[in-house]
Structure formats: structure tokens, C-alpha cells
C-alpha positions in Angstrom: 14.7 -29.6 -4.5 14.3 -30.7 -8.3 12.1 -34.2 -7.4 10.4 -32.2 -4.4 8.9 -29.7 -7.2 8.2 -32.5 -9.3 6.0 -33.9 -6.8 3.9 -30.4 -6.7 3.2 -30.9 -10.5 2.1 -34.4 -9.9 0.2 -33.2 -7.2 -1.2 -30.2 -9.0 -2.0 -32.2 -11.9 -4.4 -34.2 -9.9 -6.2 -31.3 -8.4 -6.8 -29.4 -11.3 -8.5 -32.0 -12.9 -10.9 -32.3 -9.8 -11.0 -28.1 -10.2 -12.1 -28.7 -13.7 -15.0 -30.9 -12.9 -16.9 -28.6 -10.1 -15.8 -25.7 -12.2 -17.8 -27.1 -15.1 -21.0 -26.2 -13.4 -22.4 -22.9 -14.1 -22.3 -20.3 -11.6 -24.1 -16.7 -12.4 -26.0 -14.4 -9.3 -29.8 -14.3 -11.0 -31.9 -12.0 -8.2 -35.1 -10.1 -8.3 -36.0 -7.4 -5.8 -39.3 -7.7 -3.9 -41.0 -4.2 -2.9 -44.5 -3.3 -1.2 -44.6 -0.5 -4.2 -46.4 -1.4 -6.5 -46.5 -4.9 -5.7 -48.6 -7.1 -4.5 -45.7 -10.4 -4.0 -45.4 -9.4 0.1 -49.0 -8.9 0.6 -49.8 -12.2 1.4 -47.9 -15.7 3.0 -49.8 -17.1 -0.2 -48.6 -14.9 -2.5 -45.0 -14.9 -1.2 -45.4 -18.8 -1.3 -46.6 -19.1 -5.3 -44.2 -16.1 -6.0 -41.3 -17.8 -4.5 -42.1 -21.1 -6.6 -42.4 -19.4 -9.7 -38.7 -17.8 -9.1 -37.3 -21.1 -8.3 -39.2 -22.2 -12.0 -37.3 -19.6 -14.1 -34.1 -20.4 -11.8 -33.5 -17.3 -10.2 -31.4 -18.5 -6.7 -31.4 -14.6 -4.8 -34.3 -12.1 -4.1 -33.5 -8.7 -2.5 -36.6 -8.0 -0.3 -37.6 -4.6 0.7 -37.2 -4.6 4.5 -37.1 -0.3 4.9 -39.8 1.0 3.0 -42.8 3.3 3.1 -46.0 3.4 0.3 -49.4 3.5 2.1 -48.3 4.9 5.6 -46.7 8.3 7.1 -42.7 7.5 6.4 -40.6 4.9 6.6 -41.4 1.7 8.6 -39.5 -1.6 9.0 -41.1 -4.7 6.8 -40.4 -7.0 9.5 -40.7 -6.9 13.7 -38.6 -4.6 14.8 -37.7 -3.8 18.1 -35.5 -1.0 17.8 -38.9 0.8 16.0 -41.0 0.0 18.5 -39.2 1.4 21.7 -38.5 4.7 19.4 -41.8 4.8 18.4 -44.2 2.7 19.2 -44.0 1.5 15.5 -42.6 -2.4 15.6 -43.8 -2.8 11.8 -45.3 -1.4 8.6 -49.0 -0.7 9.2 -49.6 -2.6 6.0 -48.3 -6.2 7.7 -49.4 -5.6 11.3 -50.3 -9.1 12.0 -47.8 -10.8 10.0 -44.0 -10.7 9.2 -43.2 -10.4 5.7 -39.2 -11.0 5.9 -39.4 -14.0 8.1 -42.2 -15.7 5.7 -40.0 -14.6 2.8 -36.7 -16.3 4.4 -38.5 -19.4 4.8 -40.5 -20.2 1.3 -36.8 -18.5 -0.1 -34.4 -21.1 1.4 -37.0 -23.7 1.2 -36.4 -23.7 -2.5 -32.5 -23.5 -2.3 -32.8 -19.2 -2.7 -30.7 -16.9 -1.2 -32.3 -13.9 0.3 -30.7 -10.5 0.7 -32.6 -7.8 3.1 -33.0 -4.5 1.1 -32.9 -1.2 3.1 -34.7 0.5 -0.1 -35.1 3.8 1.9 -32.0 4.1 3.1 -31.5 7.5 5.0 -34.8 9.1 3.5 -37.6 9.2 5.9 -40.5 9.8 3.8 -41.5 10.6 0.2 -43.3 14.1 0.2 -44.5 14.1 3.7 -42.1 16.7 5.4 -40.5 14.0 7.4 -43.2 11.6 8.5 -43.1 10.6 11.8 -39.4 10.3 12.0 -38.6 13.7 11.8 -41.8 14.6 14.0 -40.1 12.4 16.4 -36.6 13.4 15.8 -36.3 17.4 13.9 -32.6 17.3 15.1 -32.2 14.1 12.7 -33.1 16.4 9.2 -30.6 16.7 7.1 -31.1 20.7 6.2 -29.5 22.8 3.1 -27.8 26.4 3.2 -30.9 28.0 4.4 -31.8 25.3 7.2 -34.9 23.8 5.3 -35.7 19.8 5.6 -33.5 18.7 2.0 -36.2 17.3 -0.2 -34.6 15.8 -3.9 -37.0 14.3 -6.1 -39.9 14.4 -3.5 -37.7 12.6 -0.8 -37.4 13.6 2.5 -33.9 13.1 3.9 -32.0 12.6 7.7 -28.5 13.7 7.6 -26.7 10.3 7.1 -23.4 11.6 8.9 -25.6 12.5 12.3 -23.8 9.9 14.3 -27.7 9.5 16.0 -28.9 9.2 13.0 -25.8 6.3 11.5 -26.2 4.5 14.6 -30.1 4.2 14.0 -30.0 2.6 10.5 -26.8 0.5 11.5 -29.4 -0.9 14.6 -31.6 -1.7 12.2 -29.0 -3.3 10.2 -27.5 -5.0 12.8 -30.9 -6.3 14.4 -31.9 -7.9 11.2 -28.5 -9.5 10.5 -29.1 -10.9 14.5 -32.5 -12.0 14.4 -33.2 -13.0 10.8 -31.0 -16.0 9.2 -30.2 -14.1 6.3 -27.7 -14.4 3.2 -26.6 -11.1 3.7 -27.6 -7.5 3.2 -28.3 -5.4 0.5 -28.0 -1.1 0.4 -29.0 1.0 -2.7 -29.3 4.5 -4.1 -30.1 6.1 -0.8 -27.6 4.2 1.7 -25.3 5.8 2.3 -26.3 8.6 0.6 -27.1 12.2 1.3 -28.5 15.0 -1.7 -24.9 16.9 -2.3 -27.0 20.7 -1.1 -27.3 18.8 2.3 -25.2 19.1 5.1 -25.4 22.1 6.6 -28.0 20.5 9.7 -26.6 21.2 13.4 -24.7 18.0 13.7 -23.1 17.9 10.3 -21.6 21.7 10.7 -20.7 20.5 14.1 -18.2 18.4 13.0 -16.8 19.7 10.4 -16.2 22.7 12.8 -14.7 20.8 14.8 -12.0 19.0 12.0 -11.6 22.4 10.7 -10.2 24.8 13.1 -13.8 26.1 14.2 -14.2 27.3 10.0 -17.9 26.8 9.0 -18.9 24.6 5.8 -18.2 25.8 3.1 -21.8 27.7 1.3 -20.9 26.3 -2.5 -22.5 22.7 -1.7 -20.5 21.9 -4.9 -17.3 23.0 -3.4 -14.9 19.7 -4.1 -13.4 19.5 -0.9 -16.5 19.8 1.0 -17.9 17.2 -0.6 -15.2 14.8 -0.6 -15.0 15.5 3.1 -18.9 14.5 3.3 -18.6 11.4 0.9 -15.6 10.1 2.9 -17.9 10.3 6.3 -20.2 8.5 4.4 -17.6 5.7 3.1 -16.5 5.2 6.8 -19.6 4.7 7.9 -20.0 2.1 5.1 -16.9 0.3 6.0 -18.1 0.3 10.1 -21.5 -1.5 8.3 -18.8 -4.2 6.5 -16.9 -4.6 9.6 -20.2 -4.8 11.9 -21.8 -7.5 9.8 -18.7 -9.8 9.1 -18.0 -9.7 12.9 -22.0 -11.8 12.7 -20.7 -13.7 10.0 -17.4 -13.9 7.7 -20.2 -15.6 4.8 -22.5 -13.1 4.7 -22.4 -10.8 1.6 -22.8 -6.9 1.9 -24.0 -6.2 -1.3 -24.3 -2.6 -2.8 -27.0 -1.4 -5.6 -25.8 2.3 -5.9 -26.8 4.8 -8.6 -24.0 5.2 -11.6 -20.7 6.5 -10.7 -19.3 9.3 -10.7 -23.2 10.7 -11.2 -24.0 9.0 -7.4 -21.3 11.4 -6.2 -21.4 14.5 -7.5 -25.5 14.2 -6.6 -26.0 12.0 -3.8 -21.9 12.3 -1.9 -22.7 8.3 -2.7 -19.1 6.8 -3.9 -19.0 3.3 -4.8 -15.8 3.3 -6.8 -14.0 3.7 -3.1 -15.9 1.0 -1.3 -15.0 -1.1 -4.1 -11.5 -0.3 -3.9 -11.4 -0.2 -0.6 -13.3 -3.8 0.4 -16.4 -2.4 2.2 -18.6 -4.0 -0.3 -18.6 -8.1 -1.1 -20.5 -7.5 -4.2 -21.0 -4.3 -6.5 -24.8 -3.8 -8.6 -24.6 -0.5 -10.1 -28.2 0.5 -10.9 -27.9 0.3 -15.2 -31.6 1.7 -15.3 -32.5 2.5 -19.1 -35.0 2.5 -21.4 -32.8 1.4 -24.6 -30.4 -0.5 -25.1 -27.8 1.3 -27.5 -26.8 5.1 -27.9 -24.5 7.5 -25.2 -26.6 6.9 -21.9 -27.9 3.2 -23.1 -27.8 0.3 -21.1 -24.7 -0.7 -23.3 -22.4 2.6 -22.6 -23.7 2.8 -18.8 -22.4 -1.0 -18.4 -19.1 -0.3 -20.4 -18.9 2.8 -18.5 -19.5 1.3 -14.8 -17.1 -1.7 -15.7 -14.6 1.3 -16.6 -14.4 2.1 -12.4 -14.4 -1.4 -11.9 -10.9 -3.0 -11.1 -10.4 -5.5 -13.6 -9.6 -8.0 -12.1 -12.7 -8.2 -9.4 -15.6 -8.2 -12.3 -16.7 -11.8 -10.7 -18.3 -9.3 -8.0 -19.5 -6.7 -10.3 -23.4 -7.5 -11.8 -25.6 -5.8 -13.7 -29.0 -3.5 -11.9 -31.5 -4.3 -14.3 -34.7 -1.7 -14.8 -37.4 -4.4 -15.6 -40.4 -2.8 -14.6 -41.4 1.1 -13.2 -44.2 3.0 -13.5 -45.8 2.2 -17.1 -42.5 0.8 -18.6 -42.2 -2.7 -19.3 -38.8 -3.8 -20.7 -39.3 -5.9 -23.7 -38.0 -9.3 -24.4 -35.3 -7.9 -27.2 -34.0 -5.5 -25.5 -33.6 -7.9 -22.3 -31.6 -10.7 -24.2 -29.2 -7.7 -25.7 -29.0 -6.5 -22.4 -28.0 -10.0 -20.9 -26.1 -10.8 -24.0 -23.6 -7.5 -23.3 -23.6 -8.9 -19.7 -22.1 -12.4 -20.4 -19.6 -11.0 -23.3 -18.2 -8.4 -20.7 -17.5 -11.0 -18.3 -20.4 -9.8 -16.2 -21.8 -13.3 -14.7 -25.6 -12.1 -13.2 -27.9 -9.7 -12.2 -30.2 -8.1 -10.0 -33.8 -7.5 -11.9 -35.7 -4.6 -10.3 -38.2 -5.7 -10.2 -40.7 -9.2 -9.5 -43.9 -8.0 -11.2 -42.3 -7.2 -14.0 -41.1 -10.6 -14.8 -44.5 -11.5 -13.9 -46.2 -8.4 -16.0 -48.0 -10.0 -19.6 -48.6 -13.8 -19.0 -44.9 -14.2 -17.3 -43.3 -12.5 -20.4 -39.7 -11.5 -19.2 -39.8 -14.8 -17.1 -40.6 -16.7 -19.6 -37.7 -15.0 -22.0 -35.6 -15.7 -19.2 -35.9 -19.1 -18.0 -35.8 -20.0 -22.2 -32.7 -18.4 -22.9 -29.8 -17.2 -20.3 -32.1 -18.7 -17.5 -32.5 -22.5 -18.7 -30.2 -24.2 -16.4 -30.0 -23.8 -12.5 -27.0 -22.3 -10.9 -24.7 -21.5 -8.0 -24.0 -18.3 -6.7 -20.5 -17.3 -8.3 -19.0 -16.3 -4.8 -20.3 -19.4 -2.9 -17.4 -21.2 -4.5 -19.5 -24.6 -5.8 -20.4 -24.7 -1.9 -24.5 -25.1 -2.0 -24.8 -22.6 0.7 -28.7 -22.8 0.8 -29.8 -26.6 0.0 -33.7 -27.0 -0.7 -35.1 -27.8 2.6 -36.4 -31.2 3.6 -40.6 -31.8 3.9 -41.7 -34.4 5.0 -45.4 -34.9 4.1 -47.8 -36.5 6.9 -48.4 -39.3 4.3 -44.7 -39.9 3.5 -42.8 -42.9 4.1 -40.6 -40.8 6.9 -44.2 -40.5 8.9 -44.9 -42.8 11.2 -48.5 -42.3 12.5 -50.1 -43.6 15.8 -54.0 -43.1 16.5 -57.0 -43.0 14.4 -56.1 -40.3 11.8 -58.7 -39.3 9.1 -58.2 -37.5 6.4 -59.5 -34.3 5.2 -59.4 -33.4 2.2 -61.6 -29.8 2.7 -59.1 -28.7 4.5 -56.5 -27.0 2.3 -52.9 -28.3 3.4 -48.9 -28.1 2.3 -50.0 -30.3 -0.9 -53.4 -31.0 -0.4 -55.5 -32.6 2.2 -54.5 -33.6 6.1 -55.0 -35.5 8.9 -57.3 -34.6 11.6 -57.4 -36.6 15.0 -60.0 -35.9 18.1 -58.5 -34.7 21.6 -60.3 -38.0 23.3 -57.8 -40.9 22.1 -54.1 -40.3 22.2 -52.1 -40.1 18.5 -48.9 -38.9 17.4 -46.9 -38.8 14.4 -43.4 -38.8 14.1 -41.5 -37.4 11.5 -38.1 -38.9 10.4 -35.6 -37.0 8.4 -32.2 -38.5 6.3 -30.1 -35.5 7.7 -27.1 -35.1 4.6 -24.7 -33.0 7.3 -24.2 -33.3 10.6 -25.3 -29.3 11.5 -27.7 -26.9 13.3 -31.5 -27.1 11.6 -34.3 -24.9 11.8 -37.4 -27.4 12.2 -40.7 -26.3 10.9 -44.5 -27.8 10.9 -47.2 -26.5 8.2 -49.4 -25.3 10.7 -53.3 -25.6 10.1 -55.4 -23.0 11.8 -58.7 -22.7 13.0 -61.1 -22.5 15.7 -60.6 -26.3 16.9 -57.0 -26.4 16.0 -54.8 -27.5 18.7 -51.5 -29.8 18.9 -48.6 -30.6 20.8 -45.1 -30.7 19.3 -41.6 -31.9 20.5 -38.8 -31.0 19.3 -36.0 -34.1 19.3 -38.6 -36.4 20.9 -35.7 -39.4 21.3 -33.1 -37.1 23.0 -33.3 -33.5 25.2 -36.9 -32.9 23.7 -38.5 -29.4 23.8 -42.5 -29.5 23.8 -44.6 -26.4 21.7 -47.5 -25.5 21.4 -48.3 -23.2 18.8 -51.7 -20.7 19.0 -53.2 -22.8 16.1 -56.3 -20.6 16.4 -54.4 -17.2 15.4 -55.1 -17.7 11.5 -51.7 -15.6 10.3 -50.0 -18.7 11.9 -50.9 -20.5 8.8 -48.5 -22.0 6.7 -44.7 -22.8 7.7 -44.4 -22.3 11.4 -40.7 -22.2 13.2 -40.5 -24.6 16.0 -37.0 -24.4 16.9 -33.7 -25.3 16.1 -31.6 -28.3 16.8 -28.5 -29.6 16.2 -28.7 -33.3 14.3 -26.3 -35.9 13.5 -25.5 -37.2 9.8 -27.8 -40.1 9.2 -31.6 -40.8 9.6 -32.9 -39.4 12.2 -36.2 -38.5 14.2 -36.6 -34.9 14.3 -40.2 -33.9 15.5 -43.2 -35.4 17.1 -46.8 -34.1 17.2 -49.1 -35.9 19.2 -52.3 -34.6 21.4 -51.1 -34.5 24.7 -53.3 -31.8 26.8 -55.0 -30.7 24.3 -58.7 -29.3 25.5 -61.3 -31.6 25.1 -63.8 -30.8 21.5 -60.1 -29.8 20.5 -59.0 -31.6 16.8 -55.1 -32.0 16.0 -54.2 -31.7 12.0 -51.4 -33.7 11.1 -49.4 -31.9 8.1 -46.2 -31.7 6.8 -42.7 -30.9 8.1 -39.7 -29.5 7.0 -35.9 -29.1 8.4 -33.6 -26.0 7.1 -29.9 -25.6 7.9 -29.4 -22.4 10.3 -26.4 -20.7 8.5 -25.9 -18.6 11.5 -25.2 -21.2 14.0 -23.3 -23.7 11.2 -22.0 -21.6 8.6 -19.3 -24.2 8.0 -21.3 -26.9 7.1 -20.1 -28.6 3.1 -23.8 -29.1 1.5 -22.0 -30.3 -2.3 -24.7 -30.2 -5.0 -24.0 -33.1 -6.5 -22.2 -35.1 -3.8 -23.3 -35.7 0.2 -21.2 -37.6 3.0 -22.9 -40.7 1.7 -21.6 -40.0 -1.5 -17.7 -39.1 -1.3 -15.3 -39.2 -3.8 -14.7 -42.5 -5.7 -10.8 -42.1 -5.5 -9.2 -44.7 -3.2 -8.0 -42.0 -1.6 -9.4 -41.4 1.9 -8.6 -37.8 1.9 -8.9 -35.5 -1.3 -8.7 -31.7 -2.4 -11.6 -30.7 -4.5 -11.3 -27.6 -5.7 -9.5 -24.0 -4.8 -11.8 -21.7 -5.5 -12.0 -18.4 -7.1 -9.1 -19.3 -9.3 -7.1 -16.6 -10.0 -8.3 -14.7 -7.3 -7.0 -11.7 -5.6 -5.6 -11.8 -1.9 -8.0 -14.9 -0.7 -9.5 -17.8 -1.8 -11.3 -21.1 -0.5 -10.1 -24.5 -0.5 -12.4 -27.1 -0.5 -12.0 -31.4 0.2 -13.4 -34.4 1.4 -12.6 -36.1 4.4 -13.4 -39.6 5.3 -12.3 -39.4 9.0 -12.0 -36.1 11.0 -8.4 -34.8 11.8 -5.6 -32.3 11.6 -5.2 -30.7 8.4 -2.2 -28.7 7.5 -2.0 -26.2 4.6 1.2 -25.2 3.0 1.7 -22.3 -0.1 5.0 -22.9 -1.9 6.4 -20.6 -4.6 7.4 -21.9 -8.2 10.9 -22.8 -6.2 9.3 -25.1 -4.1 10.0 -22.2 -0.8 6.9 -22.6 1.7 5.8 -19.0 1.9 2.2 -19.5 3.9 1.1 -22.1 6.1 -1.7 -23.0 8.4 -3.5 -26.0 9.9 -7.1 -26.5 11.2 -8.3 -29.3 13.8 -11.5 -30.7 12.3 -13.5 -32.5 14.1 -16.3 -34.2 11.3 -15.9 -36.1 8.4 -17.0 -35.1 5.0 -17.2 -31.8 2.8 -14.8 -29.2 4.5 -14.1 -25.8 3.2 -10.6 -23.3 4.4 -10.1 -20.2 4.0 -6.6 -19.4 2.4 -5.5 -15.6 3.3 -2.5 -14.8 1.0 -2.9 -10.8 0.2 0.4 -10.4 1.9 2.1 -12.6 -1.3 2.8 -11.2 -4.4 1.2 -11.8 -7.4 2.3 -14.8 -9.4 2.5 -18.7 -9.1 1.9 -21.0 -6.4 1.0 -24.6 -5.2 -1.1 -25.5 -2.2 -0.7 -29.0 -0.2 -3.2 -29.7 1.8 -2.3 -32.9 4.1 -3.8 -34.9 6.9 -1.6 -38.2 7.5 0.3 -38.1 5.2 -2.1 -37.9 2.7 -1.5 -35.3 0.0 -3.4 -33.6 -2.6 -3.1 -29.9 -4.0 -3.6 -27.1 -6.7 -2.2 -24.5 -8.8 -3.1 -21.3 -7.6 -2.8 -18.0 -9.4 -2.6 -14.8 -7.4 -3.3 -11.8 -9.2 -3.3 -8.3 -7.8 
């Protein structure tokens, strides 16, 4: 027993020397929420394209983009296609972006620059803003959430649904749902008004109804402030949050629920909104309170309101707990001071990022607060904390029509008065053939999203195929529709490790006058289809470890961590791996083993919350090749 434990310490000692390196790089959660209020960033695919490159400048890696929102229009509307909206009312998207879709074109410049992207219901269960209802409730009157006297609640000029309606749950979690089916997002992001309901609320049809009906037939009680009332209403509302949690890890055990809710215990005793529990209770991944202030020190400054919030925090989960930062509203712009003592009292409390609200106001003044930011906290790049050193969104790969990965056929010419990804393009008439075939050194073997930089016009015409050298897919685009311009999904494929040939355009039917622009192209990991896939930020299967090991555990990751945590290692040939836990007296008290079936980066889950807190080594084997860790479970 005495030499087996001494071979876990040798083992260990090994690991955590590997641990140390990957833990060396920095890891903080830097967001900034997009909006249509105020803002002009989702107004344009050029605009969302120059916006998302200066965010990649001043290394922010999230943005939390307004998806449910109204400004401009009667209510509420969806910022992206939705088809749930349209059958309910004829209403598929925000009148503002008829012709375009803001969260796909958003997705795409994001993750082409290695940023995560979030989907932000900012309405939430609010219908409209000082217009009785909007069409929702014109639609819908049995949705209203009503107070004592059976008025529509309005708080603060919002006009509210009653967010325990079951009708009314299951609508928002459809429109949850159908972005987290349709969109390959990073996760999802609720605020101040989801879930949420004004604390006078509740006494609508379908609210009473149920209480009734959990009460022996005894109406609500008429003191809205009445504690057990409104625990009873916040609880409906937590369970509904944890049916949300449950809903979206079924899509996806990776993607994040985050919440941005208003301070604790204010959120409940106003808006029945009670973070503290979905915290507590695991239906949130990540926890932004809003810390929305106008100075910095004082009772009610950002300083107490942090202090306070990390108060209902459990202690030992602050590496999901950031910081809401007010950056810009109305008038107010914060100023540089006040932002580095805000970020300062982030970083000495433990508090490893935050969410800015919002993108013009890092813009606002010549790029002030982005230019504060990216010269002080903000000079280095980094991961996202809970991606555990995994690069869960690598840049995508362009490349250019000019490129060495290009090889061109025909007579192209190029044009350089026609505005392309960088610059000028090819053009080639419809009477000769041509093609051009772009080839791609693919890091990981894994499902891509393949894109062209589509040039419209009149003219514009062009034939692509998808995987020309294998089970090829031809599309043609409507290259004369001029909101196709820009990036332009072809498809997805699935594509070996290696160099490979990944898309072909050529001219093949295209009508005669007819001119084909060559441009760039780009490939983008589908996380939805491979969400297993190792992208390393600073190795790649052609770059393994230089042990002369074939087989080696990189890091176990968070470390301590409470109930579960990731294990991460190389392999140089694909096989069965076996995982074993072992107390400090060398007792296995977890194990587990995983067939896998490619070589390279590999990542496994470890699920220990049935342990107790305390001491343990892990082995990870795969013929008879060891490596391991400490671990430290704290609870």
C-alpha cells in the first residue's frame, strides 16, 4: 500500500507541473452587451463587422447581444428569424432588420475573431415599454400579468405578461429553446426581467388559478407584500428557471446559462426575481449581478454593492460570479477613474471579469473606456475562466482568393472597385469555364461551418460545392439579393485533421452576361455538432507534447473545484482510457472509462459531488501508460 501511494505522488508531481504551465495563462470573462437602444452596432453587417474587430482589439472574448427587444416598433419582437413569432403573429423579426438577421451576422464576425457570443433576452417577460401591451397583449389579453384591481401591471413604464402563465413560460422558453436549436451559440444570457414579475403582480386569471388550486381553493393573498405569497410566486419563478437550465443542457452540457439579475435581496422583494436560490441551487452556470452606479465609494457605491452581492455568493463558487458594469445610459458616461477602481475592487475580491453594459459606451469619446481598458486590465488576451484552458471558439480560418491555399483555374481579373473581404476580387465571365478551390490546414478532425464572402450585384452569379473531392453539395446563393453581402453560410461538413480541400466555386450554369466574383473563404467549428473537439491555444495535433510519453494528462481543471471538474490530455493514438479517484489511502473511490476514438487534445468530465470534501489523486491510463493529478474537492 505504502509504494502504491508513493507512486501517486510521483505521479501527481508530474501533473501538477503540467497544471502549472496551462494555469499560467490568464483567464478572466471580459463581455460587452449589444442592444438596438440606443445603438447603432446591430444596424448594419458593416457595422457589426468593424464593431466586432474593435472588441477583439481591446481583447474583450464575449458579447451578450440583445435577441428580445423593442425601441422603434409596437412591443417586443425577436432580433433574429423567428418562427415561433411568425406563426403567432405574423411577426418573424423586429421591423427594424426585416431583410437581414442581426444574431446570425453577429455569431459569425463574433466567433470569426475567437468571441464567444451569449443571446440576451433583454425584455424578458415585459411586452412593451408604455404601450399598454403592444401587440402581444392585443393578441394575447389572457397573457397580462394584472394587480389587485385587474389592471395590465405597468412598473417603471413596462408593460408586463404574468411570467408564471404556464402559456406564457412555455412561449419565452420556445423562444429560448429555438435560438439555442437554430443558432450555434455559446450559451444564453437572462437579466432583470427574466424571470421576473413586479411583486403587485399576480393576481391575473391564471396566476390566482393556481394558487387556488395549491391552496385548498383560498384566494391570493391582497397584501402583494405578504412573505408567503411572494415566496410562493418567486419559487414558481425559480422552477421555471431550473426547467430553462435543464432544457438547454439537454442541447448541450457546454453551453452556459448565464444570469444578469438586478441586486439581491432588492430583485426579490420588487421583482419576485431570486438569484441567491438559482445560485444555490445550480440553475445558473454563471452569476452577473447588475452593479449599476454612478460612484464608486459610499453605502450604495459600486464598492458596497460588489461587497454586498459577493456577501450571497457562496464562497467558494466566486470563479462564476462577475461583475454588471453600468458603462454607458442615457447621458452618463462612466469615467476612466472610476472604471480602473471599479476593476481594481473586481480583481482584489477574487472577481475574475465582467459584463460592460454597454458597447457605445466603450466606443463614446474617441474609444475612451476602450482605450482605458485594453491599456490597463485589458492588455493581454484571455480565456474564458470556465472553458478550462480549452479554446472553445478558435479564430476561424479565411482563406483569401489570392492566398497560397487558392488554387485558381480560368481567366480571373481583378477588380479592385469592387469593395471585397480585404480589398479587391476576382471577377470571371459566364462564357469560359473557371473555378477556384480553396484549401484549408484543418487543426482538428471536427464538424465546420463553411463560409464564402459573398459579392452582390446585379451580374453576380456563382456556383459553389461544398467538399468538391468527396460527397460534394452544390449552392447557389441569390448573389443579386444585396443583404447577402458579406459572410454567407454554405453548409457544414465534417473534415479530417490535415490539409484539406474544403470548397470550390466555379461557373457552372451560370446565365450567360452573368460575372462570378472570386472572394474569400472561411471554415468555423460547429460547436453544436462537435462540442468535444480539444482546440489548445497554444498547442494543435501537429504540435503534442514534447514528453516521450505517447500519452499525457495536461491539466484537471477548475482546481479546487466543487462537485466536478475537467480533465484534460493528449493522446497520440485513439483508445480506451480509464479514470480512477483514489483517497489520501490510496482506496479507489470513483472510476470511469471512455472509448476514444481520435488522437489528440481530449477533455473528461469527472463527476465527484457524491465525495467528500478533502484530498484526492486521479490516474488517468490508456495501456499502461499513467499520468495524474492532485485534486482538491471543496464543498
Amino acid at each position: 500500500m505504502l509504494r502504491f501511494t508513493r507512486n501517486f505522488l510521483i505521479f501527481a508531481l508530474l501533473g501538477l507541473t503540467l497544471v502549472e504551465n496551462l494555469q499560467a495563462q490568464l483567464q478572466e470573462f471580459r463581455a460587452a452587451k449589444l442592444t438596438n437602444v440606443d445603438s447603432d452596432i446591430l444596424f448594419s453587417h458593416e457595422n457589426i463587422s468593424a464593431g466586432m474587430d474593435y472588441l477583439q482589439s481591446i481583447n474583450i472574448n464575449a458579447v451578450l447581444v440583445a435577441v428580445w427587444n423593442g425601441s422603434g416598433a409596437d412591443g417586443t419582437h425577436t432580433l433574429y428569424r423567428s418562427a415561433i413569432m411568425d406563426s403567432l403573429f405574423g411577426r418573424p423579426i423586429h421591423p427594424g432588420f426585416s431583410n437581414r438577421d442581426p444574431l446570425a451576422e453577429v455569431i459569425t464576425e463574433a466567433h470569426l475573431r475567437g468571441i464567444e457570443v451569449y443571446p440576451w433576452f433583454e425584455m424578458g417577460f415585459s411586452t412593451s415599454y408604455s404601450q399598454n401591451g403592444g401587440y402581444i397583449l392585443e393578441n394575447y389579453p389572457e397573457w397580462a400579468l394584472e394587480d389587485i384591481n385587474g389592471n395590465l401591471l405597468v412598473k417603471n413604464g413596462f408593460d408586463w405578461m404574468s411570467a408564471i402563465n404556464p402559456d406564457v413560460q412555455d412561449f419565452i422558453m420556445n423562444l429560448t429553446l429555438e435560438v439555442v436549436d437554430n443558432y450555434d451559440v455559446d450559451g444564453i444570457e437572462y437579466s432583470d426581467r427574466i424571470p421576473a414579475m413586479p411583486v403587485e403582480g399576480g393576481y391575473d386569471d391564471a396566476t390566482a388559478s393556481i394558487y387556488r388550486e395549491e391552496h385548498d381553493g383560498a384566494n391570493p393573498p391582497s397584501n402583494y407584500n405578504d412573505e408567503t405569497w411572494k415566496r410562493w410566486r418567486a419559487d414558481k419563478l425559480s422552477d421555471w428557471m431550473r426547467q430553462v437550465y435543464d432544457s438547454v443542457k439537454v442541447r448541450g452540457s457546454e453551453l452556459i446559462v448565464s444570469s444578469s439579475p438586478s441586486l439581491y435581496p432588492w430583485s426579490f422583494h420588487e421583482y419576485l426575481q431570486d438569484p441567491k436560490t438559482w445560485v444555490d441551487s445550480g440553475y445558473v452556470d454563471t452569476n452577473i449581478p447588475q452593479l449599476y452606479r454612478y460612484e464608486y465609494a459610499g453605502v450604495g457605491g459600486y464598492l458596497y454593492e460588489l461587497e454586498q452581492a459577493l456577501g450571497y455568493h457562496p464562497a467558494n463558487q466566486v470563479d462564476n460570479f462577475f461583475a454588471g458594469m453600468l458603462i454607458r445610459v442615457g447621458d452618463y458616461n462612466i469615467t476612466p477613474q472610476f472604471l480602473l477602481q471599479s476593476l481594481d475592487a473586481n480583481r482584489s475580491h477574487g472577481v475574475q471579469g465582467e459584463a460592460l453594459f454597454f458597447y457605445e459606451g466603450i466606443r463614446d469619446n474617441n474609444n475612451l473606456i476602450g482605450t482605458t481598458l485594453v491599456e490597463n486590465h485589458y492588455s493581454e488576451p484571455a480565456q474564458i475562466p470556465y472553458r478550462f484552458g480549452n479554446l472553445w471558439r478558435p479564430d476561424g480560418m479565411v482563406v483569401n482568393e489570392t492566398d497560397p491555399g487558392a488554387t485558381l483555374s480560368g481567366d480571373w481579373t481583378p477588380s479592385s472597385g469592387i469593395g471585397g473581404y480585404t480589398g479587391s476580387v476576382l471577377l470571371h465571365p459566364a462564357d469560359t469555364p473557371c473555378s477556384i478551390q480553396y484549401q484549408f490546414q484543418v487543426p482538428v478532425a471536427a464538424w465546420y461551418r463553411v463560409y464564402s464572402y459573398l459579392i452582390t450585384g446585379p451580374l453576380a452569379s456563382g456556383n459553389f460545392v461544398l467538399n468538391p473531392n468527396g460527397d460534394s453539395t452544390h449552392i447557389q446563393p441569390d448573389m443579386h439579393n444585396i443583404y447577402h453581402r458579406g459572410w454567407y453560410e454554405l453548409g457544414t461538413v465534417f473534415l479530417d485533421q490535415g490539409l484539406t480541400t474544403v470548397l470550390e466555386l466555379n461557373n457552372e450554369g451560370i446565365a450567360g452576361g452573368q460575372m462570378t466574383p472570386g472572394d474569400a473563404a472561411m471554415i468555423m467549428v460547429d460547436r453544436r455538432l462537435s462540442p468535444d473537439a480539444i482546440f489548445e491555444p497554444s498547442l494543435s495535433v501537429d504540435d503534442p507534447p514534447t514528453l516521450p510519453i505517447d500519452f499525457n494528462l495536461i491539466s484537471v481543471s477548475p482546481n479546487p473545484f466543487n462537485g466536478s471538474t475537467l480533465a484534460k490530455y493528449y493522446l497520440g493514438t485513439p483508445g480506451i482510457v480509464n479514470f480512477g479517484v483514489y483517497n489520501i489511502l490510496g482506496q479507489e473511490v470513483w472510476k470511469a472509462s471512455k472509448l476514444v476514438e481520435h488522437k489528440g487534445w481530449q477533455q473528461t468530465p469527472l463527476l465527484l459531488s457524491d465525495l467528500a470534501s478533502g484530498s484526492y489523486i486521479v490516474i488517468v491510463e490508456i495501456d499502461g501508460e499513467r499520468s495524474s493529478a492532485k485534486l482538491t474537492l471543496l464543498k
